[in-house]
C-alpha positions as CSV (number, residue, x, y, z in Angstrom):
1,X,105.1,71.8,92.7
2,X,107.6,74.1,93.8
3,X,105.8,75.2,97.4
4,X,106.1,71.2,98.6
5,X,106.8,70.8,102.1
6,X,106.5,74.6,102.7
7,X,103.5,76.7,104.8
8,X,102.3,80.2,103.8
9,X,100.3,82.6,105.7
10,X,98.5,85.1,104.0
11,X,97.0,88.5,105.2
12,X,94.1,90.3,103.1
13,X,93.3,86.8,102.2
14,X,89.8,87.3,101.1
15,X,89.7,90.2,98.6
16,X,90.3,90.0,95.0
17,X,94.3,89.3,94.9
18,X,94.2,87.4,98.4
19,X,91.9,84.5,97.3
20,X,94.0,84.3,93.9
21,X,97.0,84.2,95.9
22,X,95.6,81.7,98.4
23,X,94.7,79.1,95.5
24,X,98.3,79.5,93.7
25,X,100.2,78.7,96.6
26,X,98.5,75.9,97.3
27,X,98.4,74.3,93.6
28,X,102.1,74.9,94.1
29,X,102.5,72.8,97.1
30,X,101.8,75.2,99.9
31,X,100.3,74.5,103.1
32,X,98.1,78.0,103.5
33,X,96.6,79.8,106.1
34,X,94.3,82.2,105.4
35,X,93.7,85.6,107.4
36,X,91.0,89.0,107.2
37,X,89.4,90.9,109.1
38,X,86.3,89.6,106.9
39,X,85.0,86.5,108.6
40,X,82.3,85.7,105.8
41,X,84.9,86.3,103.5
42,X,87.5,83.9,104.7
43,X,84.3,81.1,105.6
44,X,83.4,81.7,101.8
45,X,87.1,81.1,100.6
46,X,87.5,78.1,102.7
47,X,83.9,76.8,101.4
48,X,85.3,77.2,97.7
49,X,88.8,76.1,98.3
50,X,90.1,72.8,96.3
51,X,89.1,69.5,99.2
52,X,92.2,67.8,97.4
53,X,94.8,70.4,97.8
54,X,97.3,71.1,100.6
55,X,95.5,72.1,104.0
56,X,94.1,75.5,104.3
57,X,93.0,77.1,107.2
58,X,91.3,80.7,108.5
59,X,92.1,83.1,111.2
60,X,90.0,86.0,111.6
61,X,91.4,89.3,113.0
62,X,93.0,92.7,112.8
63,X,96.4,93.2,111.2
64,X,96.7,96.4,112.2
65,X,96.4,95.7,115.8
66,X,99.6,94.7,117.3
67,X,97.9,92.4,119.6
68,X,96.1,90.6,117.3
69,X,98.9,90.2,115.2
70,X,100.5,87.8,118.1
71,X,97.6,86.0,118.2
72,X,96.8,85.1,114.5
73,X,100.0,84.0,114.0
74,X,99.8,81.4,117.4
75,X,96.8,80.2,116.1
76,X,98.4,80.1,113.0
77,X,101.2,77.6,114.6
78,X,98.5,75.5,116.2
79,X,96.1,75.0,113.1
80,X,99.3,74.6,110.3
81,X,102.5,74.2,112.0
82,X,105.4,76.2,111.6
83,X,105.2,78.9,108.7
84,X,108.1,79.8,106.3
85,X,106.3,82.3,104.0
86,X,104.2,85.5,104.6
87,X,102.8,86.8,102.3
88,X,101.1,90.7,102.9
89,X,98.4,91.2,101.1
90,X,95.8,93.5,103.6
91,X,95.0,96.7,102.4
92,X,92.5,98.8,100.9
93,X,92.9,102.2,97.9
94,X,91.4,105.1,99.2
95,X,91.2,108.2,97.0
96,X,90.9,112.0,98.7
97,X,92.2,114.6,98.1
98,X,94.4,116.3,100.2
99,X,92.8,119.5,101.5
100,X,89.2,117.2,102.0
101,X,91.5,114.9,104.1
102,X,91.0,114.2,108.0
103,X,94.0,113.2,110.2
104,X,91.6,109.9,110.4
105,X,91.8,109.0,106.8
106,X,95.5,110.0,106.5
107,X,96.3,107.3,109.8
108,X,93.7,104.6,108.8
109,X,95.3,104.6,105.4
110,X,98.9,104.1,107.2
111,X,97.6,101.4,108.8
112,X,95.8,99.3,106.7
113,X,98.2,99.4,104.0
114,X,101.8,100.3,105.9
115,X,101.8,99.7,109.4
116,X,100.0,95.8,109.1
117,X,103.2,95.3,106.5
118,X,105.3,96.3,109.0
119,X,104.1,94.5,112.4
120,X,103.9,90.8,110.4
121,X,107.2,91.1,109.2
122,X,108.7,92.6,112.6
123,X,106.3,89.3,114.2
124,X,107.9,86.8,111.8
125,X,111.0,88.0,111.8
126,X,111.3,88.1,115.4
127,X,110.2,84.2,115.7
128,X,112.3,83.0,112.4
129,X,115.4,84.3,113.4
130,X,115.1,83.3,117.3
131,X,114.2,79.8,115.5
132,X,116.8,79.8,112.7
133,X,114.2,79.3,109.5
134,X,115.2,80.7,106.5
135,X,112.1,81.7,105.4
136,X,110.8,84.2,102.4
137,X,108.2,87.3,102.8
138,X,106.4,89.1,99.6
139,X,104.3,92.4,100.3
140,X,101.9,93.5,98.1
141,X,102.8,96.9,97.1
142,X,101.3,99.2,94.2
143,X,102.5,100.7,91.4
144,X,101.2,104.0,93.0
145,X,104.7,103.9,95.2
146,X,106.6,105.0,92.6
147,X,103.6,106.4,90.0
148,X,101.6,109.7,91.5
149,X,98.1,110.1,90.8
150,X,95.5,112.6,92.5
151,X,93.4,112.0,95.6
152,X,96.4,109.2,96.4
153,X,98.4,110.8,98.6
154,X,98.0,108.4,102.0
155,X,97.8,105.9,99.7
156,X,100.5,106.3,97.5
157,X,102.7,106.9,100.2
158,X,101.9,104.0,102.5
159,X,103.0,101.4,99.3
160,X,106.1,103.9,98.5
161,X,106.7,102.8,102.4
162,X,106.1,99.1,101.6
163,X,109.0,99.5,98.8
164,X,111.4,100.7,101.1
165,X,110.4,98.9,104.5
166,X,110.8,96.0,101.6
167,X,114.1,96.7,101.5
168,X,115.4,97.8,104.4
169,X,114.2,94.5,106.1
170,X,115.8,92.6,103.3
171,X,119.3,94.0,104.7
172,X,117.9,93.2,107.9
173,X,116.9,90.2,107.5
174,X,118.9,88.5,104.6
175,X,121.8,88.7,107.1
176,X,119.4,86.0,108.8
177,X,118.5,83.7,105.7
178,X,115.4,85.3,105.5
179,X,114.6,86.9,102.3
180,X,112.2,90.0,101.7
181,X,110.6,90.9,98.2
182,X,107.3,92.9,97.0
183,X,104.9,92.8,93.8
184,X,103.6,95.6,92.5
185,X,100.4,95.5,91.1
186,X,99.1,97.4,88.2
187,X,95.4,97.8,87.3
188,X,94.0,94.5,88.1
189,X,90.3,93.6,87.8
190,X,88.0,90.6,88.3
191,X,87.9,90.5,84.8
192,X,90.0,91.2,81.6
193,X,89.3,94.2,79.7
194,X,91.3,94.4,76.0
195,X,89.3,97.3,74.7
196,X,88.0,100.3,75.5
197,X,84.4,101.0,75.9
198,X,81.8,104.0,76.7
199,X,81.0,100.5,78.9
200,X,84.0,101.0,81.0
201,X,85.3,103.2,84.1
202,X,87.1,106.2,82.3
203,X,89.9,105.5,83.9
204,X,90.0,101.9,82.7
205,X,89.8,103.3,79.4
206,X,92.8,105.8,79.9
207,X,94.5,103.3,81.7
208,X,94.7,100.9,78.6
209,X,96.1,103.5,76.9
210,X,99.3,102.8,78.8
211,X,99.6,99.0,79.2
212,X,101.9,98.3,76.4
213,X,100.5,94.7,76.7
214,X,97.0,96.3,75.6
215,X,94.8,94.7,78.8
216,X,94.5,95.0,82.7
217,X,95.3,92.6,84.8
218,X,94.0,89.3,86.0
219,X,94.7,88.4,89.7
220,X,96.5,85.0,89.1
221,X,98.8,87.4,87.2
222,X,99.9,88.5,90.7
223,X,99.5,85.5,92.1
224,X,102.0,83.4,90.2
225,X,104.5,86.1,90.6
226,X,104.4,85.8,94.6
227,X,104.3,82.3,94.0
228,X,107.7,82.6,92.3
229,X,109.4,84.8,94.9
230,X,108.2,83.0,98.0
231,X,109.9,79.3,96.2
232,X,113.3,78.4,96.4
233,X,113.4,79.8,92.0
234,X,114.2,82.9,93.8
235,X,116.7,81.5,96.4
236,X,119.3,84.8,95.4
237,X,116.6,87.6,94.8
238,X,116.3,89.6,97.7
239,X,115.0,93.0,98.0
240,X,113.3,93.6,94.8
241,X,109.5,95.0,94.3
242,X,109.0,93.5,91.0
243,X,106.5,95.8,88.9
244,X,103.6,93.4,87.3
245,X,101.5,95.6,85.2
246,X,101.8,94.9,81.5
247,X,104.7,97.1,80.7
248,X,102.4,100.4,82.5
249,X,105.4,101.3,84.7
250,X,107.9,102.1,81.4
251,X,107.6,105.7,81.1
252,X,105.9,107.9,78.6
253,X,103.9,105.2,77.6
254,X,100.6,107.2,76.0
255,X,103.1,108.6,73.9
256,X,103.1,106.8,70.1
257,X,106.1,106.5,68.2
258,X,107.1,109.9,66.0
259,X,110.0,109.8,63.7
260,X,111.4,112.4,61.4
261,X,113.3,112.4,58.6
262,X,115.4,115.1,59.2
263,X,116.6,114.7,62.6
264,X,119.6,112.6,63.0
């Protein structure tokens, strides 16, 4: 178990990617605590969670409230003792368009999914480097960072702001011991789809058409690969948002392969 002796907390910890996160650091080893804003949804994670598996405990509260922040990771101190990985998970898609767009939704978006990045690193950096742990942070980002798609734009732009706030901090903070990396989701679902099917969304369908790998995502698929980069495996990576997506990321990917004779 490569997580052995460490202690993870974990924002967003009760949606779809939180909970598989959750369960893979603790099969690897981790000590966990678990935190949303969803208090049935963190009671119903704890409920389900492994009894024989490193301790996992809940704090409820806002991570986009800087106050609240402070206090979730106290708590966090008292219930687990010191933690040496964070893992950001919180946040939400949001699809409008632009011109339908409020200065509400534009900020809320920001917040959830940019500014609740930034204030749990700036919370643990602040206490790991007055306390000399060398300790490892992952933010989930999105492939809609660096991929646009309509009715995205706060979105899209809030994860392009995890990439870099990824690696500005891992300049920052690698000159402490403390490395910063991201995972970039692709399409993941609750459930594997291989096929397409008048059954499914049409954007699953279109969206299989550009997963070289020919099927979406399942969340362990995320999960083991912040696993990885919060363990000591990835002592010397630092700064990387590594794309997990099935190939989706590699270009003209819809495009099937054309040859002809007379070109050379």
């Amino acid at each position: 178990m490569r997580l052995s002796g460490h202690t993870a907390f974990v924002t967003g910890a009760a949606g779809l990617l939180g909970r598989a996160i959750v369960a893979d650091l603790r099969r690897e080893g981790a000590k966990v605590v678990a935190s949303d804003i969803n208090a049935e949804g963190l009671a119903a994670l704890v409920a389900g969670a492994k009894a024989d598996g490193p301790s996992l405990a809940a704090v409820i509260g806002d991570v986009t409230a800087e106050n609240d922040v402070a206090r979730m990771v106290d708590e966090a101190d008292r219930l687990a003792g010191p933690v040496d990985i964070l893992v950001n998970c919180a946040g939400k898609y949001l699809n409008q368009p632009v011109v339908a767009m409020t200065v509400e939704e534009w900020d809320r978006a920001m917040a959830l999914n940019l500014r609740s990045t930034m204030l749990m690193c700036r919370e643990y950096g602040r206490r790991w480097i007055a306390a000399g742990t060398r300790g490892a942070i992952v933010n989930i980002s999105s492939g809609a960072g660096t991929s646009a798609r309509a009715g995205s734009a706060h979105y899209a732009a809030a994860k392009a702001g995890v990439n870099m706030l990824t690696e500005v901090l891992a300049i920052e903070f690698g000159r402490e011991g403390i490395r910063v990396n991201g995972v970039a989701p692709g399409v993941v679902l609750d459930h594997v789809v291989e096929e397409e099917s008048p059954d499914n969304h049409a954007y699953i369908n279109l969206s299989l058409r550009g997963i070289p790998l020919g099927r979406t995502g399942r969340p362990d698929d995320i999960a083991r690969a912040v696993s990885f980069l919060a363990s000591d495996d990835a002592e010397w990576i630092n700064g990387v948002t590594l794309e997990v997506n099935g190939g989706s990321h590699c270009g003209r990917t819809h495009v099937p392969l054309t040859f002809d004779a007379n070109f050379k």
